[in-house]
VOGU-3710 file (C-alpha; in Angstrom, 3 decimals, decimal comma):
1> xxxxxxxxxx> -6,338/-36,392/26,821  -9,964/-37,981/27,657  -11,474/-36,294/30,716  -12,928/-38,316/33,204  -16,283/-38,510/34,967  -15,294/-35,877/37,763  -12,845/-33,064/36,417  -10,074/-31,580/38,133  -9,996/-29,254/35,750  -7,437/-27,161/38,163
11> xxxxxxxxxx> -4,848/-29,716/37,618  -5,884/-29,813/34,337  -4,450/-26,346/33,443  -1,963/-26,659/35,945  0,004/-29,294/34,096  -0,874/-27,510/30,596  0,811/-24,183/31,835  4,183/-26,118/33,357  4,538/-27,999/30,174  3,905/-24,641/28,216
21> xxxxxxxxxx> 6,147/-23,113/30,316  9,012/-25,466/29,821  8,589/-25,269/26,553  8,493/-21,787/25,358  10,688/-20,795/28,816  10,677/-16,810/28,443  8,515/-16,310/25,704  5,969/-17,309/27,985  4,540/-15,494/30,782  1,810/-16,103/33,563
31> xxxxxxxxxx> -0,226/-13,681/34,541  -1,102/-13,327/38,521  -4,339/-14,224/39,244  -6,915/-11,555/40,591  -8,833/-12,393/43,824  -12,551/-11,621/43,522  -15,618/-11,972/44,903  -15,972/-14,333/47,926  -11,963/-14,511/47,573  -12,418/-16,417/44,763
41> xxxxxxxxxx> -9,047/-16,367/42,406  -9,998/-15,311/38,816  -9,127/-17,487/35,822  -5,277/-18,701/34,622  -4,136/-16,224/32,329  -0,900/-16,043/30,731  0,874/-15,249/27,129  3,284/-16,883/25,115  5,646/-14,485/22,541  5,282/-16,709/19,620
51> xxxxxxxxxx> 8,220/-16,405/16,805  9,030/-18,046/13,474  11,566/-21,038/13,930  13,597/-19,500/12,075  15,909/-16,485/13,087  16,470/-15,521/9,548  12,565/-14,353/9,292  13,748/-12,361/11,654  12,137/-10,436/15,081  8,933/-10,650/14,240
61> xxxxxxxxxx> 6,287/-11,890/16,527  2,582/-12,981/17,337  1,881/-12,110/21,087  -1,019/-14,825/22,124  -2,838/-14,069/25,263  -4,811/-16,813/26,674  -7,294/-17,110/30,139  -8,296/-20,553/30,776  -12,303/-20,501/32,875  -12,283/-22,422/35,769
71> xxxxxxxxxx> -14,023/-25,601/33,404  -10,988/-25,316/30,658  -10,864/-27,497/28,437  -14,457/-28,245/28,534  -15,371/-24,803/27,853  -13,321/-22,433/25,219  -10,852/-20,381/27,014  -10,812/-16,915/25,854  -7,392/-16,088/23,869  -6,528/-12,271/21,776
81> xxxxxxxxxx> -3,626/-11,782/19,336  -1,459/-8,735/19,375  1,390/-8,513/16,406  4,759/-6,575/16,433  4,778/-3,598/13,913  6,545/-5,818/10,869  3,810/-8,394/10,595  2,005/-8,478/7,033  -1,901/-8,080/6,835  -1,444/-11,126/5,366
91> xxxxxxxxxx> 0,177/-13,420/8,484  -2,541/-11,446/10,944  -5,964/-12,513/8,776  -4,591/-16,139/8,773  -3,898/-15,954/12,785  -6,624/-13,925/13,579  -8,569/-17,121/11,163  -6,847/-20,003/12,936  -8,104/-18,044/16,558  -11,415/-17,943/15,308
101> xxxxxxxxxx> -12,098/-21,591/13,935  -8,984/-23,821/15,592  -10,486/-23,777/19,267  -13,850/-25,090/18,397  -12,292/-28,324/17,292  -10,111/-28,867/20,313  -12,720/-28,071/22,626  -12,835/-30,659/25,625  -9,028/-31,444/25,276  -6,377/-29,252/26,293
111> xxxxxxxxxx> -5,516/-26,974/22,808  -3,218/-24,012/23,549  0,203/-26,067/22,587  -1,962/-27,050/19,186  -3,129/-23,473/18,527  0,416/-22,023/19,320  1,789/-24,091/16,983  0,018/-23,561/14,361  0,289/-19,605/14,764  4,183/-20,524/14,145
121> xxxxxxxxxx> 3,610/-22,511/11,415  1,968/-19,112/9,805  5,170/-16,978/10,597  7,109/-19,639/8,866  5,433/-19,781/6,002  4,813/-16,177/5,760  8,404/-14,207/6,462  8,432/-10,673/6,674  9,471/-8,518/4,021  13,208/-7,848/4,783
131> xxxxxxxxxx> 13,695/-4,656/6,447  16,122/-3,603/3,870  13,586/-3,307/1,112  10,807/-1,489/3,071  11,639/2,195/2,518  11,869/4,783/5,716  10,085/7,396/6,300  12,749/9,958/4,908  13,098/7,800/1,615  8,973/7,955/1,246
141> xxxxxxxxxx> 9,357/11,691/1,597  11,967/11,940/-0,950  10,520/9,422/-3,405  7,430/11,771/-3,188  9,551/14,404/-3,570  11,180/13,041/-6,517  8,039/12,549/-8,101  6,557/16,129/-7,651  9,634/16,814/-9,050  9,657/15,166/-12,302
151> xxxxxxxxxx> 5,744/15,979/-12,605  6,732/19,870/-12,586  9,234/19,160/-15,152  7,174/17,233/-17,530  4,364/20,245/-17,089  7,053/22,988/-17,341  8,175/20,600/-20,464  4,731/20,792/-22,102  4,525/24,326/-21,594  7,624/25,020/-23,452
161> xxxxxxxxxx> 6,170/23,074/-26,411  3,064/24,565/-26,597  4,733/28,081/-26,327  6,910/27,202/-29,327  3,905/25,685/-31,417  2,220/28,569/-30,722  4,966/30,562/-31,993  5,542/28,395/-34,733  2,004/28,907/-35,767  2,195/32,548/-35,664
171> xxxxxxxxxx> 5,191/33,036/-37,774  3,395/30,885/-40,539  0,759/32,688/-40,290  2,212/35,971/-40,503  4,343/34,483/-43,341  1,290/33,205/-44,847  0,112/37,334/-44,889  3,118/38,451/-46,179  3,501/35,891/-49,088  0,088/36,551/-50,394
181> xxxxxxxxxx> 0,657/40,535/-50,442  3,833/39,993/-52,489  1,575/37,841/-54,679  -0,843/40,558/-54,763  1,261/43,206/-55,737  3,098/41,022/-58,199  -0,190/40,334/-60,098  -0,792/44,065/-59,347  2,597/44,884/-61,771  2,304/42,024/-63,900
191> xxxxxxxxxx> -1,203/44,421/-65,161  0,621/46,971/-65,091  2,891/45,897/-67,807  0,613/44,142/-69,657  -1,632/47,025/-69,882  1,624/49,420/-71,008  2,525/47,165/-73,503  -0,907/46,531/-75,129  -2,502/50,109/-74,891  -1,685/52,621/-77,242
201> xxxxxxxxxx> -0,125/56,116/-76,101  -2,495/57,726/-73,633  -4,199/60,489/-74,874  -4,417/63,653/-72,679  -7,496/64,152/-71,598  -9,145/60,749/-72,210  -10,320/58,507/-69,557  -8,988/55,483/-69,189  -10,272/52,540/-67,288  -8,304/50,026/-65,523
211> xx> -9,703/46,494/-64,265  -7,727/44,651/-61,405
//
């Protein structure tokens, strides 16, 4: 709505709180003014509890504070966003972004319907992960459990295999020892009988030299 020359920029936000009000009925909520200085009332302040359109995305919710300076709309009101606990990163950085950049191109004209709207719009488009398929805090603990678990089993698993190649490794090598005495002492008596076979009778007395 164009403002003209002189302002009443009291009826101004007058008129934009009744419509908000009739429009978002409890989610919205006026704040009492404060008296200050020279009994001068403080600005309008009031939030809306803005939800998705839908109530199969559920409970979740955007709460949008808004105070309106005495010269609203001509100068920015100041607004903050709170969330309930099941609202994504995600759906806060794009309403924290519309806070940021929206108001600057509604300024002089009366914005908080616009801006509500479009933090809806995010909600919408954005639902919450169902509640079914976010784990509590018991099933966390578990599934960490579970994991710890199966850790000290593949460890204690590993373990057992390196024990047994160890042992593996031992017997062969032990093997290995005593397959290459029996070879020893068979090539020991294989000389043996060659050498009775090939020598003469001994000769007491005589010296006789074996070679291995």
């Amino acid at each position: 709505m164009a403002l003209p020359n002189t302002t009443n920029y009291a009826a101004i936000q007058e008129d934009e709180i009744e419509v908000l009000r009739s429009i978002y009925m409890d989610d919205f909520q006026e704040e009492m003014p404060k008296i200050g200085a020279w009994n001068k009332s403080s600005d309008r302040a009031f939030r809306i509890v803005v939800k998705p359109a839908s109530a199969d995305l559920g409970d979740i919710s955007i709460i949008f504070r808004a105070s309106l300076p005495a010269t609203y709309p001509k100068t920015l009101p100041r607004l903050s966003l709170a969330f309930s606990e099941d609202v994504r990163e995600k759906i806060r950085a794009e309403a924290e972004r519309v806070l940021k950049t929206k108001p600057k191109t509604l300024v002089g004209t009366e914005m908080i319907f616009e801006i509500t709207a479009s933090l809806q719009d995010i909600l919408d488009q954005n639902p919450r992960i169902p509640s079914e398929s976010v784990p509590t805090l018991d099933e966390e603990r578990a599934n960490r459990e579970a994991v710890i678990t199966r850790q000290a089993q593949k460890l204690q698993e590993e373990k057992e295999k390196e024990k047994t190649r160890a042992s593996i490794e031992e017997e062969q090598y032990l093997q290995g020892m005593i397959d290459n005495q029996k070879a020893r002492e068979e090539k020991r008596r294989m000389k043996i009988q060659t050498w009775t076979s090939q020598d003469p009778e001994p000769i007491p007395g005589k010296l006789y030299l074996i070679q291995w």
